[in-house]
Residue, then its C-alpha position, 0 to 999 in steps of 0.5 A: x566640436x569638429x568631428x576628427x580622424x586620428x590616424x595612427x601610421x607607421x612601418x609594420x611591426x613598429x607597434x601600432x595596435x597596441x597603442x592604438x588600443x590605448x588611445x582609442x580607449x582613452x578618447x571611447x571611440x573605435x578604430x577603422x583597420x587601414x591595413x589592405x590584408x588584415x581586410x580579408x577573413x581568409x588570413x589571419x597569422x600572416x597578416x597579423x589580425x590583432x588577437x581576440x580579446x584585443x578585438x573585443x575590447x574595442x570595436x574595429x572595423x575592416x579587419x577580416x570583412x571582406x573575402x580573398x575573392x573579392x575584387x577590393x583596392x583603395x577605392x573602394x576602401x576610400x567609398x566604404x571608410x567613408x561611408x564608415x565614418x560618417x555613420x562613427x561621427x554620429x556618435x564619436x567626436x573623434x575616430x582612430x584609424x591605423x594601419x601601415x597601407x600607404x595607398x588606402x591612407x592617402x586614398x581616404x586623406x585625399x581621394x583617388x585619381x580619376x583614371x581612365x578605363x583600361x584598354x581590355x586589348x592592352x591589357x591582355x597584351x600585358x598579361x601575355x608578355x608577363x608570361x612569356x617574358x616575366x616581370x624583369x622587361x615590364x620593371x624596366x620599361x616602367x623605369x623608363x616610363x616612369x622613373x618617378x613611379x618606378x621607385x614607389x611602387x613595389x616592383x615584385x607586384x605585377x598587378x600594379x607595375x602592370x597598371x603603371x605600365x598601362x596607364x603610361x602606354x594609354x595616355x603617354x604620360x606618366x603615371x606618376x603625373x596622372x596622379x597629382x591632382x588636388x586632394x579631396x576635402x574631407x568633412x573633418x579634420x585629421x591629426x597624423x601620428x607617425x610611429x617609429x623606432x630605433x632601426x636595429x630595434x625595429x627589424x629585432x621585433x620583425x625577425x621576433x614577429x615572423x618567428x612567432x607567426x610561424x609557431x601560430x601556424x603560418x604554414x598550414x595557413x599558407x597552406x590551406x591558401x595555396x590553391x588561391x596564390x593567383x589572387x592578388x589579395x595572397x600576392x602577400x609577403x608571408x604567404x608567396x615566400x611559403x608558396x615558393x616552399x611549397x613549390x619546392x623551390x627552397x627550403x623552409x627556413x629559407x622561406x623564412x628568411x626570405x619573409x624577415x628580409x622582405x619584411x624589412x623590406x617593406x617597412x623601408x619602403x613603408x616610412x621612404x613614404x610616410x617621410x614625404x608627408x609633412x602632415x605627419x608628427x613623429x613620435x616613438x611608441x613609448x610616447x604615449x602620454x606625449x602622444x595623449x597631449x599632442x592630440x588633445x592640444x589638436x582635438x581642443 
């Protein structure tokens, strides 16, 4: 029987734990997290972690294994899970993976590009100009550079707009073009299940989650964070909403709002990505036994 990767995606707060608890359970195999925040055990409220007895009941890897400080992106989620995976396959014929980070999904599916090494000088130079000029003028200049990229990535993260920015200045392509290259082939299958809901009833469970994440303790938990907020790893929805708090800036139950409304946010920028991909068969959570006989026709 081929060895399979389930892949359970989707927008944040569409559902995705609690049935991949289901399924991962249904088939007696474990779950790989491929959320780039429930990885870090400094966070846990505002990223959602799924709770104990979740956790207990079924063994999932990448959820709260690696530290804020550590140095992590996609690729070396995509060499770990790997890694993973080989070591799961032993013993499972079938794997679940799920989580809503665009970038390591794809970085596992299809591997990352080989880029070239960033200029140190260039860089500098752009972490300067972020300084002094802000973010505003380095949006726009990747808008010019790269409109392709300029609408994908999430603008309000310096990190990877300053990226972009360097790959366009060093190569004189755009970065969008850097990325193109034939995927990786995997030594196993993988079956894509896409998750969504209703629009209005998907932001009702985002605003409810928030709300809930504050009566977890979220602010003392941003809190305690605070002296960390230059790492990217907190550069965070959740958490740069309750820094600017802190700051003074506004109020707290307009940081509130700001996290619901950014929240949103991002769960349309989470599914503008996931429409893209043909591999991904649409279903509602409730679905679970379609679902169940959507994979096992798959896995067959």
């Amino acid at each position: 029987m081929p060895k399979s990767l389930i892949i359970l995606l989707g927008p944040t707060g569409v559902g995705k734990t609690e049935l991949s608890l289901k399924i991962a359970d249904h088939y007696q195999t474990e779950i790989i997290s491929c959320d780039s925040r429930q990885i870090f055990k400094e966070m846990s409220i505002g990223t959602a972690v799924p709770d104990p007895e979740s956790l207990a009941k079924i063994a999932h890897h990448f959820i709260q294994s690696h530290s804020i400080h550590d140095n992590y992106n996609a690729r070396k989620f995509e060499l770990e899970a790997l890694e993973k995976l080989e070591a799961l396959f032993q013993q499972n014929n079938c794997v679940v993976m799920t989580g809503g980070s665009m970038l390591y999904i794809d970085a596992l599916c299809k591997g990352l590009d080989d880029l070239p090494d960033i200029d140190p000088q260039l860089r500098q130079r752009l972490m300067n100009r972020k300084e002094i000029e802000g973010m505003l003028p380095m949006q726009n200049e990747l808008l010019q550079l790269d409109p392709v990229y300029y609408h994908e990535v999430d603008l309000q993260n310096p990190k990877r707009v300053m990226h972009a920015l360097e790959m366009c200045i060093m190569t004189g392509k755009p970065y969008s073009d850097l990325r193109t290259k034939q995927p990786q082939i995997r030594p196993f299958n993988i079956i894509k299940v896409g998750l969504n809901r209703d629009r209005a009833e998907l932001h009702h469970r985002i605003n409810g989650r928030v709300d809930q994440m504050f009566d977890q303790g979220l602010e003392a938990e941003a809190q305690k964070l605070l002296p960390y907020r230059h790492l990217n790893s907190l550069n965070t929805v959740g958490y740069r909403e309750l820094f600017d708090f802190f700051d003074g800036e506004i109020t707290l139950n307009q940081a509130k709002d700001k996290i619901k409304a950014n929240t949103r946010k991002y769960a349309r920028k989470q599914l503008t990505w996931f429409r893209r991909d043909i591999e991904i068969t649409w279903f509602t959570p409730d679905m679970e036994e379609p679902i169940i006989s959507f994979l096992n026709e798959k896995l067959a």
